[in-house]
C-alpha positions as a Markdown table, in Angstrom:
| # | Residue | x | y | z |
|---|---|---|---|---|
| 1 | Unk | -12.9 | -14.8 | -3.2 |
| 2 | Unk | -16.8 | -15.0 | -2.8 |
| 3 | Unk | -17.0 | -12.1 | -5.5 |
| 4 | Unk | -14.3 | -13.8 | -7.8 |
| 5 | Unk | -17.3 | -16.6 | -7.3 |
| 6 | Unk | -20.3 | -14.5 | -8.0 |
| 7 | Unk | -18.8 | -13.3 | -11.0 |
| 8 | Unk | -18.0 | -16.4 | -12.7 |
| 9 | Unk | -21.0 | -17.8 | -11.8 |
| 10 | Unk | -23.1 | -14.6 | -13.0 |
| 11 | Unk | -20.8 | -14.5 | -16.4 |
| 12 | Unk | -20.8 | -18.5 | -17.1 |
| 13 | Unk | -25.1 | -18.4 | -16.4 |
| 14 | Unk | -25.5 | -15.2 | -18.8 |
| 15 | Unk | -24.1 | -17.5 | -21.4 |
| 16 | Unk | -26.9 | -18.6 | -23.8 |
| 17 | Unk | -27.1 | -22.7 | -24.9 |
| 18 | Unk | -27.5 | -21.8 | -28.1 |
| 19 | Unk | -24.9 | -19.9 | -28.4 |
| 20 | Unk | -22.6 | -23.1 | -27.9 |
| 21 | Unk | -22.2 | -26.0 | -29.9 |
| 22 | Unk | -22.2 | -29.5 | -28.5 |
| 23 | Unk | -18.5 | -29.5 | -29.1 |
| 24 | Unk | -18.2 | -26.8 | -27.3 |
| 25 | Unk | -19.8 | -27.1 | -24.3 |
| 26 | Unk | -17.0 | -28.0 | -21.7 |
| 27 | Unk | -14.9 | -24.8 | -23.0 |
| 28 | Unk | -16.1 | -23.0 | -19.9 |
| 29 | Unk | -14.7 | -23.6 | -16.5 |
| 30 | Unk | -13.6 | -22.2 | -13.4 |
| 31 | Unk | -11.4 | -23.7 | -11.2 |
| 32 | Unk | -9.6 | -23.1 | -7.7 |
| 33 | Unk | -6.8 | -24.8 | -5.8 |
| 34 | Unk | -4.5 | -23.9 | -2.2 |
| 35 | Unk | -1.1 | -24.6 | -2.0 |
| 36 | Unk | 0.3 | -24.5 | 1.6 |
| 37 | Unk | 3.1 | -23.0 | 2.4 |
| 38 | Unk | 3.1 | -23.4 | 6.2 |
| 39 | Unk | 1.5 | -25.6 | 8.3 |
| 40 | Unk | 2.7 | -25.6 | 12.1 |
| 41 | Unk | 0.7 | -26.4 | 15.2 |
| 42 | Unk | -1.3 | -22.9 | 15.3 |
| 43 | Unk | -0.5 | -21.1 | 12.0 |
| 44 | Unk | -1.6 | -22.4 | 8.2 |
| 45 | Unk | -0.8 | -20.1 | 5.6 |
| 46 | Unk | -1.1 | -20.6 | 2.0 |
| 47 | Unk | -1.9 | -19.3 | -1.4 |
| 48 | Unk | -5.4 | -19.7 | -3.1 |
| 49 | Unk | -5.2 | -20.3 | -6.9 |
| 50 | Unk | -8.6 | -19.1 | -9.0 |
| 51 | Unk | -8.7 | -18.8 | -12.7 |
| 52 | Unk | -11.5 | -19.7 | -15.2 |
| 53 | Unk | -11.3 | -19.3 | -18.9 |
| 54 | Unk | -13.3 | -16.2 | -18.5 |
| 55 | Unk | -10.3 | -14.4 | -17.7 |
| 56 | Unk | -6.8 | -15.0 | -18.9 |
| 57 | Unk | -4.9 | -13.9 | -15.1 |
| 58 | Unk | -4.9 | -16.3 | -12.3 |
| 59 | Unk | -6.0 | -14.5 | -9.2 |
| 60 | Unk | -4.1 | -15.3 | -5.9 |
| 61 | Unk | -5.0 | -14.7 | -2.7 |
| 62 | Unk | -2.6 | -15.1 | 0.2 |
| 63 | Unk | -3.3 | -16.0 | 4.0 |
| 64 | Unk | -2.3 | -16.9 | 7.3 |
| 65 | Unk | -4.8 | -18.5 | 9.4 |
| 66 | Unk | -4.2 | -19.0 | 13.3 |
| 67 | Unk | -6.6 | -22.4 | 14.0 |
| 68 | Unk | -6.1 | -21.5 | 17.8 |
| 69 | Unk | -8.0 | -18.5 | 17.6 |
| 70 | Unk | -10.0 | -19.6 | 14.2 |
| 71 | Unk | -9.4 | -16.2 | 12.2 |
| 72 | Unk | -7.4 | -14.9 | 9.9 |
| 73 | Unk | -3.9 | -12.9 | 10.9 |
| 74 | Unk | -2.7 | -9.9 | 9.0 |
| 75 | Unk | 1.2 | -9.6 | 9.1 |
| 76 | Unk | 1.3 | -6.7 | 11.1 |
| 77 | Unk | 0.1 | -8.7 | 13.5 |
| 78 | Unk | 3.2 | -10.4 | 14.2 |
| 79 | Unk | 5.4 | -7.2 | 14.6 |
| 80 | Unk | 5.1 | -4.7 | 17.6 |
| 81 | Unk | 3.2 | -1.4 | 17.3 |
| 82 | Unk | 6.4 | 0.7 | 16.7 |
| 83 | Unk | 7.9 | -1.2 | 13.7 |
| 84 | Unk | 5.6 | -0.5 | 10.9 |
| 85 | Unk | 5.6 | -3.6 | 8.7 |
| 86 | Unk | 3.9 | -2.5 | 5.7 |
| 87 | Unk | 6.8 | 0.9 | 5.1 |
| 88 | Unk | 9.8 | -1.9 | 5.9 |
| 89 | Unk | 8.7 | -4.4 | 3.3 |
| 90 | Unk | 7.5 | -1.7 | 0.9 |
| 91 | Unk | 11.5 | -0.3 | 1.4 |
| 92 | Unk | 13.0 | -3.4 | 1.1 |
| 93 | Unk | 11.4 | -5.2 | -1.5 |
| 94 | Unk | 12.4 | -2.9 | -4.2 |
| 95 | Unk | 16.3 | -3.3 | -3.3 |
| 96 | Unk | 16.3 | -6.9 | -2.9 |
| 97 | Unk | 14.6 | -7.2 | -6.3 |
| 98 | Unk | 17.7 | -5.5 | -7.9 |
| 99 | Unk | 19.9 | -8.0 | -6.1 |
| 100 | Unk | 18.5 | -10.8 | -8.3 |
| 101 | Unk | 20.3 | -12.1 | -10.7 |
| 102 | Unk | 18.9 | -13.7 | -13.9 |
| 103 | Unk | 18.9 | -13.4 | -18.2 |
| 104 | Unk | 18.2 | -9.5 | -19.3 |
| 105 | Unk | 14.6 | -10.7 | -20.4 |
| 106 | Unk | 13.4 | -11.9 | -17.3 |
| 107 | Unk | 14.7 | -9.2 | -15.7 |
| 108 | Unk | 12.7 | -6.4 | -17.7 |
| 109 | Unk | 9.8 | -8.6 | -17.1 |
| 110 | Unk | 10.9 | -8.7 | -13.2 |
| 111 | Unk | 11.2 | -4.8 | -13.1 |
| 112 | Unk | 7.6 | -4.3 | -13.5 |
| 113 | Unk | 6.7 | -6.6 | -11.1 |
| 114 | Unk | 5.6 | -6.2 | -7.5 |
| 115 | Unk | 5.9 | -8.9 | -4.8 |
| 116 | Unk | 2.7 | -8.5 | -3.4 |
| 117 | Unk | 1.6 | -12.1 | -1.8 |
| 118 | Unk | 3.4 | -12.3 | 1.5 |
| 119 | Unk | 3.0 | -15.8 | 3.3 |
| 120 | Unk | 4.8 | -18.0 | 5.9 |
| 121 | Unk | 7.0 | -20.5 | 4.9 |
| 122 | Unk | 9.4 | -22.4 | 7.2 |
| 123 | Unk | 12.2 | -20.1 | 6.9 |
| 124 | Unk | 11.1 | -17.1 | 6.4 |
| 125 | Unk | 8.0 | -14.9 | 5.4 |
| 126 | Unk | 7.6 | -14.8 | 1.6 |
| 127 | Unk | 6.4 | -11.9 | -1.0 |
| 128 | Unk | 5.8 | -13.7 | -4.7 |
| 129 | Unk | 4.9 | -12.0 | -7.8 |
| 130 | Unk | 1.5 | -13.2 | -9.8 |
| 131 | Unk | 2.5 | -15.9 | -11.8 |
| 132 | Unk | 3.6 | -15.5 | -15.6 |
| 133 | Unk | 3.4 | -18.4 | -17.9 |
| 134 | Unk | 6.9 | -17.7 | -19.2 |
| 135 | Unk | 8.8 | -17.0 | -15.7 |
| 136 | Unk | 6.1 | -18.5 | -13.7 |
| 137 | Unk | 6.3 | -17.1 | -9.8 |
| 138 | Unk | 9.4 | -15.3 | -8.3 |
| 139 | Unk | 9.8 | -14.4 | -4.4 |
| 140 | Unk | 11.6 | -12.4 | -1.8 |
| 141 | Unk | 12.1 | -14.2 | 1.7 |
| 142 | Unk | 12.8 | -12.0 | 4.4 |
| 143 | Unk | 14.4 | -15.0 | 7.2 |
| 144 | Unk | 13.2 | -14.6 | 10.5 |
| 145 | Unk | 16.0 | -14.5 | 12.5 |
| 146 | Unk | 16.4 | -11.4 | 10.7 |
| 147 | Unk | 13.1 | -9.6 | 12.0 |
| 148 | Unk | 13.3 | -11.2 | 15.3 |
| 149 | Unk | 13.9 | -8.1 | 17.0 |
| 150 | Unk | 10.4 | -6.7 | 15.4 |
| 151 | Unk | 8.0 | -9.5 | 16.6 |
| 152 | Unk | 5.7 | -9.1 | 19.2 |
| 153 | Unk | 5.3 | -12.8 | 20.4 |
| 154 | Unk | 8.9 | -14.7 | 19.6 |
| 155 | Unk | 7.4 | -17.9 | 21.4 |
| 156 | Unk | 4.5 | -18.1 | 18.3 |
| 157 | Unk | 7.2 | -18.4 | 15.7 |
| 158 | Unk | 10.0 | -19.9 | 18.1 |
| 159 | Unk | 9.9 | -23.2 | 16.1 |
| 160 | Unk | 11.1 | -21.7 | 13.1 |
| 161 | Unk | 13.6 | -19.0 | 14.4 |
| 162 | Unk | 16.5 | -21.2 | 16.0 |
């Protein structure tokens, strides 16, 4: 995020006066928001939002954020050593993105897609596609009761599992 800064502020600075009219002047921008997805007594996770009319993408950043411990959590942390997160989801997206259903467009446009932003939500962990101003955001939630098996400490997500 702090070089998505740096850049914007580097490109928007480099950009002479005169080259801009009056008129023109509040053309430029660069803006960021968070949307929370989870918030529980320990855990916040979220998306950040950045875009700025230098670039036409929106650039997300997912996290999880344990405020007990004041640090950021990857998910692996939440699985045991011997299940291997990252191969599971990397398996499983792919088949659960055939399963969806939806118009023959959107579904060209959803094959190329990868579900990339995993957060926490309430019932289940979430991977969302970047956002397309046609078929804005689409997810895979993995519930779970379904990976409860695979997670190292059941009592930190115990509030959403039963």
């Amino acid at each position: 995020m702090l070089n998505w800064m740096k850049n914007n502020i580097h490109q928007l600075g480099n950009i002479k006066k005169d080259n801009i009219a009056t008129r023109d002047r509040w053309i430029q921008y660069a803006d960021g928001w968070v949307e929370i997805s989870l918030f529980s007594g320990d855990l916040v996770s979220g998306t950040i939002y950045l875009q700025s009319s230098l670039n036409p993408q929106t650039k997300k950043i997912p996290f999880i954020y344990d405020l007990k411990w004041n640090k950021e959590v990857k998910l692996q942390d939440f699985f045991v050593k011997d299940f291997d997160s990252k191969e599971y989801f990397s398996q499983e997206i792919p088949k659960r993105k055939k399963e969806i259903v939806c118009k023959h467009e959107m579904l060209k446009w959803l094959g190329k897609q990868e579900f990339k932003y995993p957060v926490l939500k309430d019932n289940g962990i979430s991977f969302s596609t970047d956002f397309n101003g046609i078929y804005g955001e689409k997810e895979i939630l993995f519930a779970y009761k379904d990976l409860e098996p695979h997670f190292k400490n059941r009592n930190l997500l115990k509030e959403f599992l039963f």
